[in-house]
C-alpha positions in Angstrom: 134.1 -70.4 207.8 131.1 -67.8 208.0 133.8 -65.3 207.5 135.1 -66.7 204.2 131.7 -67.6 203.2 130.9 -64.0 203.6 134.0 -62.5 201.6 133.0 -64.8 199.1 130.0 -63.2 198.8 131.0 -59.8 198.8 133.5 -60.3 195.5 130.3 -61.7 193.6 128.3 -58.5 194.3 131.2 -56.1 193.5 132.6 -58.4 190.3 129.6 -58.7 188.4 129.1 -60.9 185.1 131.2 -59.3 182.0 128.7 -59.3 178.7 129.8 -58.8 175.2 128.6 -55.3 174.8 127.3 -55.9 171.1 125.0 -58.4 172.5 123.3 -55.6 174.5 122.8 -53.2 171.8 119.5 -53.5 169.0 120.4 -54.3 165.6 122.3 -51.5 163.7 123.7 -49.7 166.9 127.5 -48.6 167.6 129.3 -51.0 170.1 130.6 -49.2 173.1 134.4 -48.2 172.9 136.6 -47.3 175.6 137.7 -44.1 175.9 141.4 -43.1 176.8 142.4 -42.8 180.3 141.5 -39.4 182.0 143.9 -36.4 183.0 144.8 -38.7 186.4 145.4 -41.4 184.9 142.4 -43.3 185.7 140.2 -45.6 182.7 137.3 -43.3 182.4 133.9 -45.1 182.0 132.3 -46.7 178.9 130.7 -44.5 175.7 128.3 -45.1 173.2 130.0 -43.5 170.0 127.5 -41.1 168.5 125.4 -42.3 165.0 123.8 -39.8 162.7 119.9 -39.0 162.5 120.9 -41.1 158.7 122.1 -44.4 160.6 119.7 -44.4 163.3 117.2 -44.4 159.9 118.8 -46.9 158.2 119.2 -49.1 161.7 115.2 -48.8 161.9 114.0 -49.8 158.3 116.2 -52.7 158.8 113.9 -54.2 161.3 111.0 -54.3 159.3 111.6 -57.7 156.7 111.2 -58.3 153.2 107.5 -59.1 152.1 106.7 -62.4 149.9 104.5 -61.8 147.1 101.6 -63.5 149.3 102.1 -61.4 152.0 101.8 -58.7 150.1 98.7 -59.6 147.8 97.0 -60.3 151.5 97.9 -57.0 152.8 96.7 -55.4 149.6 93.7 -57.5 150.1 93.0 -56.1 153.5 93.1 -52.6 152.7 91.6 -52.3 149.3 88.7 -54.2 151.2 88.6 -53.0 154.5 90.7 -49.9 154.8 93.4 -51.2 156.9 95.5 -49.1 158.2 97.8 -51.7 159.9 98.2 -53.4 156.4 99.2 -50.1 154.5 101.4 -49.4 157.3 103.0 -52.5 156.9 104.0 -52.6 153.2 105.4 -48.4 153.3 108.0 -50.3 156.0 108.6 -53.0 154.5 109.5 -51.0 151.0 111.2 -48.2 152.8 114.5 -49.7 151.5 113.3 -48.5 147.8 113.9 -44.5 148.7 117.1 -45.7 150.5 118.3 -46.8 146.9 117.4 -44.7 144.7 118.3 -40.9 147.1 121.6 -42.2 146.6 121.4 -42.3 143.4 121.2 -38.1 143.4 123.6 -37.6 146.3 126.0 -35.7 144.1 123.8 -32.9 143.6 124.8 -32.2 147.1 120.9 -32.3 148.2 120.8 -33.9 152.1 120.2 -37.6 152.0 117.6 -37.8 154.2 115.7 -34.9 152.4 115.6 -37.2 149.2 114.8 -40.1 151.4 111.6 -38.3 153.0 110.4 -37.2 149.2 111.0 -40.6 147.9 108.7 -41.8 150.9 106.0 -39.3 150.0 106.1 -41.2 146.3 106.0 -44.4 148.4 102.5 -43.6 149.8 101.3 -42.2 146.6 102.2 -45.8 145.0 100.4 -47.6 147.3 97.1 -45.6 146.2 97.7 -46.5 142.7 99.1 -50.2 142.6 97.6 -52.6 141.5 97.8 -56.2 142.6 96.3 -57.9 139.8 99.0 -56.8 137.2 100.9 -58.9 138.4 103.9 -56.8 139.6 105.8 -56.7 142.5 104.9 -53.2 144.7 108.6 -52.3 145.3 109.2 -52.5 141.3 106.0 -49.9 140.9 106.6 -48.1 143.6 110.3 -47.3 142.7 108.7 -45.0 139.5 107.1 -43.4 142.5 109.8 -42.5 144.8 112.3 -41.7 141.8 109.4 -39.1 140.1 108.7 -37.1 143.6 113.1 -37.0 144.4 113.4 -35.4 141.1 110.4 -32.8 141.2 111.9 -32.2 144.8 115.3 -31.6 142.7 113.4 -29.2 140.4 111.9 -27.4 142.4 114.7 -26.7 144.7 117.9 -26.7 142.8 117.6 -23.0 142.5 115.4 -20.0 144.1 113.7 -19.1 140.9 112.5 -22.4 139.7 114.5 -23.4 136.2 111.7 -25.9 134.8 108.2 -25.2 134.1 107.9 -26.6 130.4 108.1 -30.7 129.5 111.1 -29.7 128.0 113.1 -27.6 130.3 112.2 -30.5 132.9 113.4 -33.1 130.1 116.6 -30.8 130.0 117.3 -30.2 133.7 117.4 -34.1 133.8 119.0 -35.4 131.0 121.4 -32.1 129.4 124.6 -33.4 131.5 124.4 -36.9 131.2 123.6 -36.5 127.4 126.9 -34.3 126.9 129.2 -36.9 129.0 127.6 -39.8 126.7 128.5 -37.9 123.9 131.6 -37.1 124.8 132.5 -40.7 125.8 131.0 -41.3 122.3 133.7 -39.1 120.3 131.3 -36.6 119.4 131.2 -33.0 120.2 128.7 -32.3 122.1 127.1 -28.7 120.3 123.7 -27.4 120.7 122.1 -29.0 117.7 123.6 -32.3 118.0 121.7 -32.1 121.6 118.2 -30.7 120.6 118.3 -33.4 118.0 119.3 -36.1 120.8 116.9 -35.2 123.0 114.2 -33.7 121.2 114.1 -29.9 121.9 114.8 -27.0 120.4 118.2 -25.5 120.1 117.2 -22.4 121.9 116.0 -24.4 124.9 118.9 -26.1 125.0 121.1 -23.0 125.2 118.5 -21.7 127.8 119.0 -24.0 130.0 122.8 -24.7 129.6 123.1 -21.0 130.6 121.0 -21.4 133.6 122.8 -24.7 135.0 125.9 -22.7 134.6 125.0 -19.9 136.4 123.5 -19.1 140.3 121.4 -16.1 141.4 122.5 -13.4 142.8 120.8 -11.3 145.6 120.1 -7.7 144.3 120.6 -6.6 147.7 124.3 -7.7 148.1 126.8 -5.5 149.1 129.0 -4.1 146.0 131.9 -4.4 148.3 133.2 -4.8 151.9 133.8 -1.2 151.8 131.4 -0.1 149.7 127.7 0.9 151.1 126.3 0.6 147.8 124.1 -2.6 146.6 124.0 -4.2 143.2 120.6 -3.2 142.4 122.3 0.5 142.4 124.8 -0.3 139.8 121.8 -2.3 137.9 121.4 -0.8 134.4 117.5 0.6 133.7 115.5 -1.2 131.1 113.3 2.2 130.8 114.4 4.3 127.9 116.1 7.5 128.3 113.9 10.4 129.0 115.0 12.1 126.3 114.2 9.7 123.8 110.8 9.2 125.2 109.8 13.2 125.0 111.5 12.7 121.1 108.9 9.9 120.9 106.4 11.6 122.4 106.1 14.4 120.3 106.5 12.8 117.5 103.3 10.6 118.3 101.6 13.8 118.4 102.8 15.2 115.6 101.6 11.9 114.1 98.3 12.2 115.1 97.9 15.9 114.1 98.7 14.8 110.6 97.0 11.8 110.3 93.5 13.9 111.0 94.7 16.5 108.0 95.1 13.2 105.9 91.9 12.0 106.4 90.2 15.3 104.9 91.9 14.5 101.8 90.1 11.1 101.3 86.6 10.4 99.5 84.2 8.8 101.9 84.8 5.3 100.9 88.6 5.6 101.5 87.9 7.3 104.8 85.4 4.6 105.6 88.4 1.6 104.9 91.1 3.6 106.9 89.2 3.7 110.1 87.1 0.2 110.1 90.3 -1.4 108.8 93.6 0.5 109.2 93.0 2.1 112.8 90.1 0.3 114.5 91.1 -2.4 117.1 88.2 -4.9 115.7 89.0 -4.2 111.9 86.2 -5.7 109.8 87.3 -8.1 107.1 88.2 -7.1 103.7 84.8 -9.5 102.5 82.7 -7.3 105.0 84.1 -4.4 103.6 83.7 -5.7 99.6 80.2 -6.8 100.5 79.2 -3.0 102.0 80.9 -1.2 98.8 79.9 -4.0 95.8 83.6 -4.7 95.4 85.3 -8.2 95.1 87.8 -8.9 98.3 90.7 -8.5 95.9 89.3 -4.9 95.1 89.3 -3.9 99.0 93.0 -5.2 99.2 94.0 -2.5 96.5 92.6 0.4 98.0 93.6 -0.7 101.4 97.3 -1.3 99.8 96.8 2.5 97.9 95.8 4.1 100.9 98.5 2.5 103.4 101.2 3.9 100.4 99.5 7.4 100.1 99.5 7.5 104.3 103.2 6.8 104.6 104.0 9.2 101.6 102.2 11.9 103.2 103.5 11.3 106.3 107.1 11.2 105.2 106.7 14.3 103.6 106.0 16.6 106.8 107.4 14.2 109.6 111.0 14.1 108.9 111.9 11.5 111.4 108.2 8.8 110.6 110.7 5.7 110.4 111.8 5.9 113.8 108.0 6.5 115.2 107.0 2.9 117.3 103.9 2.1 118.0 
């Protein structure tokens, strides 16, 4: 008898209790699988199948419940009052599910998910600073304008190196452009540049701007021309300086200019002289009242001479300096 009592014994300790493996694991977890039998032809041991950083995430905010409006007024309560930290904690995790939402409502800009999700918190505790209670709205409803507003200035500001959006409207446009052409299209309608400024309220020329710059992706001055070809595209990059020729033409035609210009003024009377300098070729010009006042002349007077004198330049001018139309300033 003590022998079979002891066999007994020994197949409890080595056949232990078989669990449900699911009712082992927290809420949101992987159940175990069994993997296939090894190389010898043994069953190889139980596995935990792997979850993403993004499911472990979404496992965790699933633990923290829903909040009834008078729950939330009395966490408000306790840290509008007193500062509490346990109470603001409280509602950001309980409203986590808000950035959950609306990230995956700009997954298909191919930004990662959980980047969106960590800017739509950021909006959350930004929301939390601003609600308030007594207008009588719910805090996931506010802070949803939150969350949205800090996923698409994280959007903005990194949908390209050199940031596309600086102005209201080019912000307006980097939002709205594609969806407004699909409408249209579903619409019937063509969807041209002025039917668009006048949909969404910009100009034409923004409109073209930014088509042009959602169309098109930045390319590193530094990359190679070719695989067998040392040479960069900044080396092949067209200069915006102007041709050293054309600047010694320009040049010497400037001082040719000037050269002339002084023999011009000899040929003046002293009031004429006087407009040309204070008016025509000062950086502060005075006024043509200032002017009327110093001579006794009416403003319309001063316009006349200044008009005569602009004429008699450019005659003068044209008459030595064969090429005068093609001086810049």
């Amino acid at each position: 008898m003590a022998k079979r009592r002891a066999k007994k014994q020994e197949t409890e300790v080595l056949e232990p209790e078989v669990l449900d493996p699911a009712d082992e694991l927290p809420e949101g977890s992987t159940p175990a699988t069994e993997l296939p039998p090894a190389a010898d032809g043994r069953p190889d041991t139980m596995a935990v199948v792997p979850v993403t950083a993004l499911q472990q995430y979404l496992a965790e905010i699933r633990r923290h419940p829903y909040l009834s409006k008078e729950e939330e007024l009395r966490l408000f309560e306790e840290y509008r009052a007193h500062g509490s930290r346990e109470a603001a904690v409280k509602l950001i995790m309980a409203n986590l599910r808000v950035s959950v939402a609306i990230a995956a409502e700009y997954l298909h800009t191919g930004a990662d998910h959980m980047d969106l999700i960590q800017e739509g918190n950021v909006g959350l505790l930004q929301a939390i600073k601003k609600f308030d209670p007594s207008k009588n709205v719910r805090f996931h409803a506010y802070a949803a304008w939150w969350s949205r507003a800090y996923i698409l200035r994280y959007l903005l500001n990194t949908y390209r190196l050199v940031k596309i959006g600086t102005t209201q409207d080019q912000r307006k446009l980097f939002y709205n452009l594609k969806k407004e052409k699909s409408k249209l299209e579903r619409e019937g309608f063509a969807p041209d540049t002025k039917l668009l400024a006048d949909r969404l309220n910009v100009r034409e020329r923004d409109v073209v701007e930014m088509d042009q710059r959602l169309g098109n992706w930045e390319l590193s001055l530094d990359q190679p021309i070719g695989e067998d070809q040392d040479g960069s595209l900044l080396d092949i990059l067209p200069s915006q300086q102007v041709p050293a020729d054309e600047q010694l033409a320009h040049d010497q035609l400037q001082t040719l200019f000037r050269e002339k210009l002084a023999e011009f003024v000899k040929t003046l009377d002293e009031r004429d002289e006087d407009i040309l300098r204070n008016r025509l070729l000062s950086e502060t010009p005075l006024t043509l009242d200032d002017l009327g006042a110093k001579y006794g002349i009416t403003k319309e007077r001063t316009r006349q001479l200044e008009a005569r004198i602009i004429k008699r330049l450019r005659d003068y001018m044209k008459k030595d300096i064969k090429d005068f139309d093609r001086l810049r300033a």
